[in-house]
LOLUM-500431 format. One line per field, with one value per residue: residue in three letters; x, y, z of N, C-alpha, C, CB in turn. Coordinates in steps of 0.2 Angstrom, whole numbers, plus 2048, in hexadecimal, padded with zeros to 3 digits. Each point is the difference from the previous one (the first is absolute). Glycine has a CB too. Example, Ala and Ser with C-alpha at 12.3 -4.5 7.8 and 13.67 -1.06 7.14 Angstrom:
! residues 2
res c(ALA|SER)
n_c1 c(842|807)
n_c2 c(7E4|80B)
n_c3 c(827|7F6)
ca_c1 c(7FC|804)
ca_c2 c(806|806)
ca_c3 c(800|801)
c_c1 c(804|7FC)
c_c2 c(806|805)
c_c3 c(800|803)
cb_c1 c(7F7|806)
cb_c2 c(7FA|7FD)
cb_c3 c(806|7F6)
END
This chain:
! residues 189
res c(UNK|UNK|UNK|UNK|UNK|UNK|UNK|UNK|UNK|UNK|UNK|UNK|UNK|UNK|UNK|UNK|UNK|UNK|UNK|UNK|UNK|UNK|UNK|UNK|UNK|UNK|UNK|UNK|UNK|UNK|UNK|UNK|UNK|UNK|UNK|UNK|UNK|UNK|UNK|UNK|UNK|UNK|UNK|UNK|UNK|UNK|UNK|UNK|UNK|UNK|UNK|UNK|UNK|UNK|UNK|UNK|UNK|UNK|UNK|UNK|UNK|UNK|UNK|UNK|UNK|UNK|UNK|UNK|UNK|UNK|UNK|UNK|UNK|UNK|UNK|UNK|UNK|UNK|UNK|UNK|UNK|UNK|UNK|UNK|UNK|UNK|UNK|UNK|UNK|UNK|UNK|UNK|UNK|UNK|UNK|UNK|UNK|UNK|UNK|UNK|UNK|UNK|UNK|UNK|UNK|UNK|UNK|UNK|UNK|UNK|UNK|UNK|UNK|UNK|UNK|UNK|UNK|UNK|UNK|UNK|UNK|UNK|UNK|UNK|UNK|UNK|UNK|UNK|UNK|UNK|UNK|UNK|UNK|UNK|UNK|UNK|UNK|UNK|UNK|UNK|UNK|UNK|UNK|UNK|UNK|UNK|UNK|UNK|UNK|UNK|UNK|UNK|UNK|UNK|UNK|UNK|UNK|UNK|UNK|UNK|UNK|UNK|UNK|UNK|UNK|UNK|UNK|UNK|UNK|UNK|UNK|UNK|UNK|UNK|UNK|UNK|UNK|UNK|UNK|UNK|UNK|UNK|UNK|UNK|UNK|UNK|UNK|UNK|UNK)
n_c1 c(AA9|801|7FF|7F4|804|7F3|80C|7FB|80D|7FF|807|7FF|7FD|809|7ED|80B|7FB|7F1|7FD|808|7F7|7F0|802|7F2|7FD|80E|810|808|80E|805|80B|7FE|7F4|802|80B|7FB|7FE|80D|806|7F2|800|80D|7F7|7F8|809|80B|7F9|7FE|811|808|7F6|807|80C|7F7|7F7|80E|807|805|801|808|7F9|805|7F1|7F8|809|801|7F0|7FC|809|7F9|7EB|808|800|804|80F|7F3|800|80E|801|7F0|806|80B|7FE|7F5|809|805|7EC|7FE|816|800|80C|809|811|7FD|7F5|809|80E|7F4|7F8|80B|809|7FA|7FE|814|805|7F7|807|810|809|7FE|80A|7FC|805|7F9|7FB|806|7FE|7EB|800|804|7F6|7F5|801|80A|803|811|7F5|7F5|80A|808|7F4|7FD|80D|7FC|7F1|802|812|807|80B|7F9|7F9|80D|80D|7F3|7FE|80F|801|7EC|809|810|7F9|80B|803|80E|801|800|7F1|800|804|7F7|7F8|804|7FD|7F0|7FA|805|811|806|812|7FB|7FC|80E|80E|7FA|803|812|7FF|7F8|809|80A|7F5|801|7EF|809|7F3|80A|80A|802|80F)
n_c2 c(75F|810|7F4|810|7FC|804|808|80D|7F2|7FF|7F1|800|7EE|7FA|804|7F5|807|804|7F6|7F8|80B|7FA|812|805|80B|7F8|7FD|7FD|806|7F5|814|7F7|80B|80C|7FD|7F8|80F|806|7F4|801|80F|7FF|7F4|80C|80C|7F7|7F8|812|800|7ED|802|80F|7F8|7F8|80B|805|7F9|7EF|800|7F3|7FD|80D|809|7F7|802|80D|805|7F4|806|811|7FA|7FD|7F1|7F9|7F3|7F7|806|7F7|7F2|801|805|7F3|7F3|808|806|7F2|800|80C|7FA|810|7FF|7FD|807|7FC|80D|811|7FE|800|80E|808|7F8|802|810|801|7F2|811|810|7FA|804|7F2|7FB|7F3|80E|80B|7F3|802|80A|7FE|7F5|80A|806|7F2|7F4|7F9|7F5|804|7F4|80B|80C|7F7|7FA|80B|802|7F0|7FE|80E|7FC|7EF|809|7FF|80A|80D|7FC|805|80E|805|803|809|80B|7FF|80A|80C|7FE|801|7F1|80E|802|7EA|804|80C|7F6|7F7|802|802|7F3|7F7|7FB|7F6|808|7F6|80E|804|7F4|800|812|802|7F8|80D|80C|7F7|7F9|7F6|7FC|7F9|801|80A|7F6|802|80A)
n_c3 c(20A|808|809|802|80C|80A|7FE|7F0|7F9|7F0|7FA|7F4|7FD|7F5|7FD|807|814|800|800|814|813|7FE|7FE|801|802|809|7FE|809|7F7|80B|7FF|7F6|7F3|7FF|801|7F3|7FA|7FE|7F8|7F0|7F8|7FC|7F7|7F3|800|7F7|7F1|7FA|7FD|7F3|7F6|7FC|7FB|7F8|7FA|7FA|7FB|802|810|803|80C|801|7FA|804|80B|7FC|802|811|80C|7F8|800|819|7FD|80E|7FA|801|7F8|7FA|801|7F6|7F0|7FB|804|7F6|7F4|805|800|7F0|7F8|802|804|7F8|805|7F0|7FE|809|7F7|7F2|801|807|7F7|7F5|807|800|7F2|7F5|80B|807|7F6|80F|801|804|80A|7F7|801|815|803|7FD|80A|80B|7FC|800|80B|7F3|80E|7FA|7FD|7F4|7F9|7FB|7FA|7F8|7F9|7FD|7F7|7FE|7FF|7F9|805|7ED|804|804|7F4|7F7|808|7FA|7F0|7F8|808|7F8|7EE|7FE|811|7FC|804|807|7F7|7FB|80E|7FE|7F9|80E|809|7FA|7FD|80A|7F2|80F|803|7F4|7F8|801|7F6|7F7|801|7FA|7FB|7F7|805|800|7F1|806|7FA|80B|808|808|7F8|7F4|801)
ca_c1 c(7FA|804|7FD|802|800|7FE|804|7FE|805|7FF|804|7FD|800|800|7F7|7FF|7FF|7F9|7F9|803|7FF|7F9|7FD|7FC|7FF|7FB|804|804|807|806|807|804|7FF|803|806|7FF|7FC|804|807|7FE|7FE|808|803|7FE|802|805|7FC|7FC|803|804|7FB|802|808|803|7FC|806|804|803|805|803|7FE|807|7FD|7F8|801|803|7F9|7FC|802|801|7FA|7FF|7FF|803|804|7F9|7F8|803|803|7F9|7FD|802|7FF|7FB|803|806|7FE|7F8|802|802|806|803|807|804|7FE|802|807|802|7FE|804|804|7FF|7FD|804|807|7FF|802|806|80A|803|802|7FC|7FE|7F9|7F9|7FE|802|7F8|7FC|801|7FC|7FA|800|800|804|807|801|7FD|804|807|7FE|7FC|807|804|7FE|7FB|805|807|806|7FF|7FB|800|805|7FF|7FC|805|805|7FC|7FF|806|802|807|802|809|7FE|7FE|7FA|7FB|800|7FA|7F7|801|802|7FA|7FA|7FE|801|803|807|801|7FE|802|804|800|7FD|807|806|7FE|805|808|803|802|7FC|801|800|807|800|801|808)
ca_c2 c(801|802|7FC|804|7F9|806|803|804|7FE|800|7FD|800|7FA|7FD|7FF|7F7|7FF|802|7FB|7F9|7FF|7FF|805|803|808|7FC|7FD|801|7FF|7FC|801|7FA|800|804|7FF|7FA|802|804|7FE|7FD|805|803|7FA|800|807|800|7FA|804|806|7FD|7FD|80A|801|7FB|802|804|7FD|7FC|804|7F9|7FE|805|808|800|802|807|805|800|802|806|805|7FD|7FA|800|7FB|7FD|802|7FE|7F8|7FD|804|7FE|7F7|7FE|801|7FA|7F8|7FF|801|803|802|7FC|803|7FD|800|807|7FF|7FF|805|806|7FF|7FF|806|805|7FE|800|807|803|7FF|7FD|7FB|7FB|802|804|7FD|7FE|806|802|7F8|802|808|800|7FA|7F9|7FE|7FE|7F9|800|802|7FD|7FD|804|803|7FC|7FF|806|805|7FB|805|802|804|805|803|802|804|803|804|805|808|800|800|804|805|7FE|7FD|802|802|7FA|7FE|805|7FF|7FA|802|804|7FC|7F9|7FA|7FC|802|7FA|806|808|7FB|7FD|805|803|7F9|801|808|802|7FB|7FA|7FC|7F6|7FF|7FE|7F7|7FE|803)
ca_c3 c(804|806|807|807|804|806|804|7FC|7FD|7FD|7FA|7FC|7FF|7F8|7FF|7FC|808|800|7FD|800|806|803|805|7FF|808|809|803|805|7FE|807|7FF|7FB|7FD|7FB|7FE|7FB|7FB|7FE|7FE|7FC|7FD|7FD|7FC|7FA|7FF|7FF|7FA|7FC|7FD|7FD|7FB|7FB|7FD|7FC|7FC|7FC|7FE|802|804|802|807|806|800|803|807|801|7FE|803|805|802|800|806|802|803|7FE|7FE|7FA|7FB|7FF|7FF|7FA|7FC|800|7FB|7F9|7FA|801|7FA|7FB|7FF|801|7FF|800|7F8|7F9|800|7FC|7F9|7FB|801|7FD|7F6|7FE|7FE|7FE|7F8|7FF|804|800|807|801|806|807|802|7FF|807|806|7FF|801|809|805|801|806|7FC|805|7FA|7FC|7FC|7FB|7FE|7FB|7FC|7FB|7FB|7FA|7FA|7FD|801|7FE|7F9|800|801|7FB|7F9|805|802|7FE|7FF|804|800|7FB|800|804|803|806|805|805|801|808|804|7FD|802|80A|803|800|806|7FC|803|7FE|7FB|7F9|800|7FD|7F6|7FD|800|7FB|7F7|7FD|7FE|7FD|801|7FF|805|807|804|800|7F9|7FD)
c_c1 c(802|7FC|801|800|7FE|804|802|808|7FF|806|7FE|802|800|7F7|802|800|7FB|7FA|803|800|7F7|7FD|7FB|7FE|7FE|804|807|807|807|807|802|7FB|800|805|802|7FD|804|807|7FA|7FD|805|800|7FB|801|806|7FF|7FD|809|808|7FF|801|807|7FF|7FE|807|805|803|802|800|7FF|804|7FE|7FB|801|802|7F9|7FB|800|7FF|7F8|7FB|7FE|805|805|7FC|7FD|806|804|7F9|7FE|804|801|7FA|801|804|7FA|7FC|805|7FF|806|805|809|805|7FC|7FF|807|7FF|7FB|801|804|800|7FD|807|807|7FD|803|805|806|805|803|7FD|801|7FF|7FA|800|7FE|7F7|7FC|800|7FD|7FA|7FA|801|806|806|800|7FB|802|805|7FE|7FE|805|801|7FD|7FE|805|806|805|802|7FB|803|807|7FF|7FD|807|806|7FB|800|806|801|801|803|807|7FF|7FF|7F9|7FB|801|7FC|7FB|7FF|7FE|7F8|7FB|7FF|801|806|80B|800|7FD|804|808|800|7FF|807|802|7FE|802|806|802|800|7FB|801|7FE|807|803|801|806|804)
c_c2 c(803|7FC|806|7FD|802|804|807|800|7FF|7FB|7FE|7F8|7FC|7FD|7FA|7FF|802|7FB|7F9|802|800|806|805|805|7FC|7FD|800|7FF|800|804|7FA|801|804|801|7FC|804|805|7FD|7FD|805|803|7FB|801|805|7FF|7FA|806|803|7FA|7FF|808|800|7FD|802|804|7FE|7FA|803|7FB|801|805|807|801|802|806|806|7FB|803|809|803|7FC|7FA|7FB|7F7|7FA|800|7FD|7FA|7FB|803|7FC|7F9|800|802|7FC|7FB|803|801|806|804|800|802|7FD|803|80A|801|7FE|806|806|800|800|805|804|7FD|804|809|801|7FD|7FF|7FB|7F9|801|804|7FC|7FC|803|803|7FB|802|803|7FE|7FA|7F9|7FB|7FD|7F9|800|806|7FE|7FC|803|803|7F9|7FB|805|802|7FC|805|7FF|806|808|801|801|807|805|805|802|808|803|802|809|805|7FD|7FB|802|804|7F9|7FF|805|7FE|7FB|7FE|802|7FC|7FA|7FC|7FE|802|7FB|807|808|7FD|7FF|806|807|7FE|801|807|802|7FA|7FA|7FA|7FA|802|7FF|7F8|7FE|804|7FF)
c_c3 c(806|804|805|806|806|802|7FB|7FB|7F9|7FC|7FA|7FC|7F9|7FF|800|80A|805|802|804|80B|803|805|7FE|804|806|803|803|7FD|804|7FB|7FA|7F9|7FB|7FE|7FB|7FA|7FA|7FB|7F6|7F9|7FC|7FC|7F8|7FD|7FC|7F9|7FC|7FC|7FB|7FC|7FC|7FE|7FC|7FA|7F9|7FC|802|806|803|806|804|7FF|801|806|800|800|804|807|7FF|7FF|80A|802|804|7FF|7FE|7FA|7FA|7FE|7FE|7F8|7FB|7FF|7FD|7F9|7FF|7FF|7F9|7FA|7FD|801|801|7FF|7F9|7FC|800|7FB|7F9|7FD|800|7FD|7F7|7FF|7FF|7FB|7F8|800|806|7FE|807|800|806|806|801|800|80C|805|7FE|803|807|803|7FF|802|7FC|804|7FB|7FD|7F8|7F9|7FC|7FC|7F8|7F9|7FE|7F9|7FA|7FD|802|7FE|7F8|7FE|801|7FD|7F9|800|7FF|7FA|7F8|805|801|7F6|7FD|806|800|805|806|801|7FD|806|803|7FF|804|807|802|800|802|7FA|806|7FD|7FA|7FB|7FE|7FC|7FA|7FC|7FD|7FB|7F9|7FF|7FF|7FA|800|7FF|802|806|805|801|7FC|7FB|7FF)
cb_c1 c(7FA|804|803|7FC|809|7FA|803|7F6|804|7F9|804|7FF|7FA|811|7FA|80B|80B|805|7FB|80A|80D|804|809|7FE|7FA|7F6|7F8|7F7|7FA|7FA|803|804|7FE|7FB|802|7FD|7F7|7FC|80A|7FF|7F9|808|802|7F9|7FB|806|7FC|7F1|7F9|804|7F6|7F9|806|801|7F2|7FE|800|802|800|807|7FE|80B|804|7FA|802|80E|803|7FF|809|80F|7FF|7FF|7FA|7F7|809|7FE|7F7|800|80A|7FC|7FD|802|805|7F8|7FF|80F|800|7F3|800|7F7|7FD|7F3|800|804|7F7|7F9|807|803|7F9|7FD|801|7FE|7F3|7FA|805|7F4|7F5|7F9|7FF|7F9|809|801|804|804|800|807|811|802|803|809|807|805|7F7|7FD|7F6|809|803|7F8|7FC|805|7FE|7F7|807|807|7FF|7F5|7FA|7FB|805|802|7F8|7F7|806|7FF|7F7|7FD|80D|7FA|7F7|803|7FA|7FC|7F5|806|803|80C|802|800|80B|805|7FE|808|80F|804|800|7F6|7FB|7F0|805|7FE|7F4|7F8|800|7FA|7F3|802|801|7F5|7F9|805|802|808|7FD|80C|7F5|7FD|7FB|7F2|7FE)
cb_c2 c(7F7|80C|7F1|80A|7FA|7F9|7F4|808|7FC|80A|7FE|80F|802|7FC|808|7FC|7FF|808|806|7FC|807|7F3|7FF|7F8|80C|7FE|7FC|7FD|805|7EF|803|7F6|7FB|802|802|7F5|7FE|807|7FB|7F7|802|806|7F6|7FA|807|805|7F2|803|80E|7FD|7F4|808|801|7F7|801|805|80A|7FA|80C|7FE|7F5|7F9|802|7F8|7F5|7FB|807|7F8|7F3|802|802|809|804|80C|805|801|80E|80A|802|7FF|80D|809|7FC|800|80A|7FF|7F9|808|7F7|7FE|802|7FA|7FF|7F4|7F1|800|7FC|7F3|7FB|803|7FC|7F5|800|807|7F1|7F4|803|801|809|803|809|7F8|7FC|80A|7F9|7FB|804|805|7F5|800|80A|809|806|807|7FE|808|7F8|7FA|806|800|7F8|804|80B|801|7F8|805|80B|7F4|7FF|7F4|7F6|800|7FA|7F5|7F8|7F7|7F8|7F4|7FD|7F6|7F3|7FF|805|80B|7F9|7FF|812|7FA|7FA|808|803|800|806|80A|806|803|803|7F5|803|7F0|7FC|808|7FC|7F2|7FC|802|7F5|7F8|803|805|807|806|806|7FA|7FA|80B|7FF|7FC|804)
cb_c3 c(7FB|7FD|7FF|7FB|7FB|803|808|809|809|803|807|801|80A|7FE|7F8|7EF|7FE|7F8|7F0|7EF|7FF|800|804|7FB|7F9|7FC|7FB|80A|7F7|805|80E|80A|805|802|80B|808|808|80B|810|80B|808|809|80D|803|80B|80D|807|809|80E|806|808|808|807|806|80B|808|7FD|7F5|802|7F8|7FE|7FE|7FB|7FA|803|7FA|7F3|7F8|802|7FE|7EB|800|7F6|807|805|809|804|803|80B|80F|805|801|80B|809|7FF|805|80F|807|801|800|802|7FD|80F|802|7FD|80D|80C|801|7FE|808|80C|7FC|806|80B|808|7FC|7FA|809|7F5|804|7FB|7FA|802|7FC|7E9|7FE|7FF|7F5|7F7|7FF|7FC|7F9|809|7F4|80A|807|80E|80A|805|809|80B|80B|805|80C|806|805|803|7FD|80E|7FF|804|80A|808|7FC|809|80A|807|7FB|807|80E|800|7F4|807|7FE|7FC|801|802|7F6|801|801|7F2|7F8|802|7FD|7FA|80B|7F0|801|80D|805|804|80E|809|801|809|809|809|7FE|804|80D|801|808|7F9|7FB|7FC|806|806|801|803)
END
């Protein structure tokens, strides 16, 4: 809502902070109150517009903030916007990591430190990712991964496929030991 104001100024106001200030033509608007009004206004603006991203797509507390901060909100607005999306449960960094993760384990030939190194980039915080990889993508899991995408290659360029695609060294290791052959664990020789 715009607010004009005698002096031929202008701001513009959230409706919800509108309907709850009591104001009307005519009235008077002390500094401190408008300054409250203002701050409380950014506060529902920045919620409206958190509640739109979310709408779109998932996103984790560190990208929301991030796109909240750059369409200008200010560190406040944004700390308020997203303390209220965790509290109503919309926003959530684990269940974000798990269903990004199972949407790309069935169509990607990756590994467990591309997938992380992705989690990382797209704010999922490391402890919560770690956890996440390690139950979706246990190291069985990504050595069977591994040596489907290694099948028949030589072993230097399985290590190139390997390496490039963010599989862990252990996998990449067992994933040799079977092409030359040996199929043991070191240690057991």
């Amino acid at each position: 809502m715009k607010i004009h104001l005698a002096d031929g100024s202008f701001f513009v106001l959230h409706a919800e902070e509108f309907a709850r200030s009591g104001l009307a033509r005519g009235s008077s608007l002390p500094p401190d109150m408008l300054a409250a009004l203002l701050t409380r206004s950014e506060m529902a603006f920045a919620r409206a517009r958190a509640l739109s991203l979310l709408s779109r797509a998932a996103q984790t507390r560190l990208g929301l903030s991030r796109k909240l901060a750059a369409r200008g909100y200010s560190a406040p607005a944004v700390r308020h916007a997203i303390a209220r999306m965790v509290e109503l449960g919309y926003l959530d960094d684990r269940a974000f990591a798990e269903a990004w993760l199972r949407s790309r384990l069935e169509g990607s030939a990756h590994g467990w430190k591309a997938f992380h190194r992705t989690l990382l980039a797209r704010g999922v915080p490391r402890p919560v990712a770690e956890e996440v990889l390690g139950a979706l993508l246990p190291a069985e899991v990504e050595l069977e991964r591994a040596r489907r995408l290694a099948e028949g290659l030589s072993p230097s360029a399985a290590i190139r496929r390997l390496t490039t695609r963010g599989f862990r060294s252990r996998a990449i290791a067992a994933v040799l030991r079977e092409l030359k052959g040996t199929g043991r664990p070191r240690g057991e020789e």
